[in-house]
C-alpha positions in Angstrom: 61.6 37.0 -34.9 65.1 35.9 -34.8 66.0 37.4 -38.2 64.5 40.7 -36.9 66.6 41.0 -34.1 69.7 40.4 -35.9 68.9 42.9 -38.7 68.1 45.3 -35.6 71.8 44.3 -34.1 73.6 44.6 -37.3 71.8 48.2 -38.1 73.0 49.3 -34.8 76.5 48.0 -35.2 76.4 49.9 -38.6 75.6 53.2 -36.9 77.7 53.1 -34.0 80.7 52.2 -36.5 80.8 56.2 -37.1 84.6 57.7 -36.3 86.6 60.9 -35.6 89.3 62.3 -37.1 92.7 63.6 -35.8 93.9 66.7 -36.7 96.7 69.0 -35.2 96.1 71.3 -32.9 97.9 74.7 -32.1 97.5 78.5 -31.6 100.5 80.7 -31.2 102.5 83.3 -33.6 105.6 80.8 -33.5 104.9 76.8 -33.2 101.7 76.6 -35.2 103.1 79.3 -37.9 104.0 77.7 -41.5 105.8 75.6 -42.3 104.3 73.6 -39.2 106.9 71.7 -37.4 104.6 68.1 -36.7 106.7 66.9 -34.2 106.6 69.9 -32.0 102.9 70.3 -32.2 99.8 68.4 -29.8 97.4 66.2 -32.2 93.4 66.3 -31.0 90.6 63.3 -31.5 87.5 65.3 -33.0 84.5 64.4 -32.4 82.2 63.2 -35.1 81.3 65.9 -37.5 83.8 67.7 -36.7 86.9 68.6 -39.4 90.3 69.9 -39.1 90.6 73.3 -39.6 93.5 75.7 -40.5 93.3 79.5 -40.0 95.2 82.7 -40.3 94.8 85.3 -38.1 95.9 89.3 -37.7 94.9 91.1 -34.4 96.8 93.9 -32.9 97.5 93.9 -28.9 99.2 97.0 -27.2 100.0 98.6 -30.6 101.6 96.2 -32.3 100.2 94.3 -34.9 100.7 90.2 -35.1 99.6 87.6 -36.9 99.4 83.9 -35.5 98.2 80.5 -37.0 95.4 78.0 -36.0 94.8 74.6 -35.9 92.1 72.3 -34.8 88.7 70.5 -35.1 85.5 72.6 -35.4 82.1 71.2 -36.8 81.4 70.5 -40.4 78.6 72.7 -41.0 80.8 76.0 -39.1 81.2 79.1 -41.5 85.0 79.4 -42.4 85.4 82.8 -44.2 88.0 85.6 -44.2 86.6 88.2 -42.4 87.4 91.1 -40.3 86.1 90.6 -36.5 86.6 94.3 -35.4 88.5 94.8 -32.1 91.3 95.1 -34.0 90.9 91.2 -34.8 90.7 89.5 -38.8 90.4 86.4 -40.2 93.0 86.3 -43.5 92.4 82.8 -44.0 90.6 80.1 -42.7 90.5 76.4 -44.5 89.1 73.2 -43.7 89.5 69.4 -44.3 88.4 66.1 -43.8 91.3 63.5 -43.5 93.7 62.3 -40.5 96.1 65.3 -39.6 95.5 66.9 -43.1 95.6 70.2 -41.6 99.4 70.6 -41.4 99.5 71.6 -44.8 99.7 75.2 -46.4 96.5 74.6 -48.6 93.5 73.5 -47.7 89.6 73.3 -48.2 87.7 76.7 -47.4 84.4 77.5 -41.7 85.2 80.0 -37.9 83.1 81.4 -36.0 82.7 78.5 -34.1 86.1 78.4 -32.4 87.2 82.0 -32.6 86.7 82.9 -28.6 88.7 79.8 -28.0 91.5 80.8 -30.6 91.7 84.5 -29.5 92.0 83.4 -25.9 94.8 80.9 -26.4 96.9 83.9 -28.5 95.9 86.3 -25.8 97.1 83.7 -23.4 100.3 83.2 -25.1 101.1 87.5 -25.6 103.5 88.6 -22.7 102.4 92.0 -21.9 
């Protein structure tokens, strides 16, 4: 009985021993743009399965075109393609990876959709009209 409760306590340790990963986070068409500058940027704890992400993006507000750089967590299993959005919106690049802050780099590992109202709001956000 005894044996079975510690197996029971040491599977449950074992599980709960899952962590996150940190990765930088940033949307704008200056701070987050590469090469990043680190030390002016905010870092983020993910939640488990969840990566760090890195994506380019091109949208066009009041007639002028601008392109802006993401960075953040989204979850593992998120699509993160190239692709053009309509409204004026595209992807050009979007790259994922699985390491503390590795998303500060020009390359990475190739997933979106998941985070793209929270990104286009933050660049709309940041756009002085």
């Amino acid at each position: 009985m005894a044996k079975n409760i510690l197996v029971a306590a040491l599977f449950i340790l074992g599980v709960s021993q899952v962590s996150s990963i940190k990765c930088y986070f940033c949307a704008s068409t200056t701070d987050c743009a590469d090469p990043v500058n680190t030390a002016a940027i905010e870092t983020f704890d993910c939640e488990n399965e969840q990566v760090c992400y890195k994506m380019g993006i091109r949208f066009q507000i009041a007639g002028l075109d601008q392109s802006a750089i993401a960075r953040g967590c989204i979850p593992a299993d998120s699509p993160c393609t190239a692709a053009d959005l309509g409204l004026r919106i595209s992807i050009t690049s979007c790259h994922l990876c699985d390491t503390d802050l590795c998303n500060a780099s020009v390359r990475l590992t190739g997933r979106i959709y998941a985070v793209l109202p929270m990104i286009v709001s933050l660049l709309i956000a940041k756009i002085k009209f």
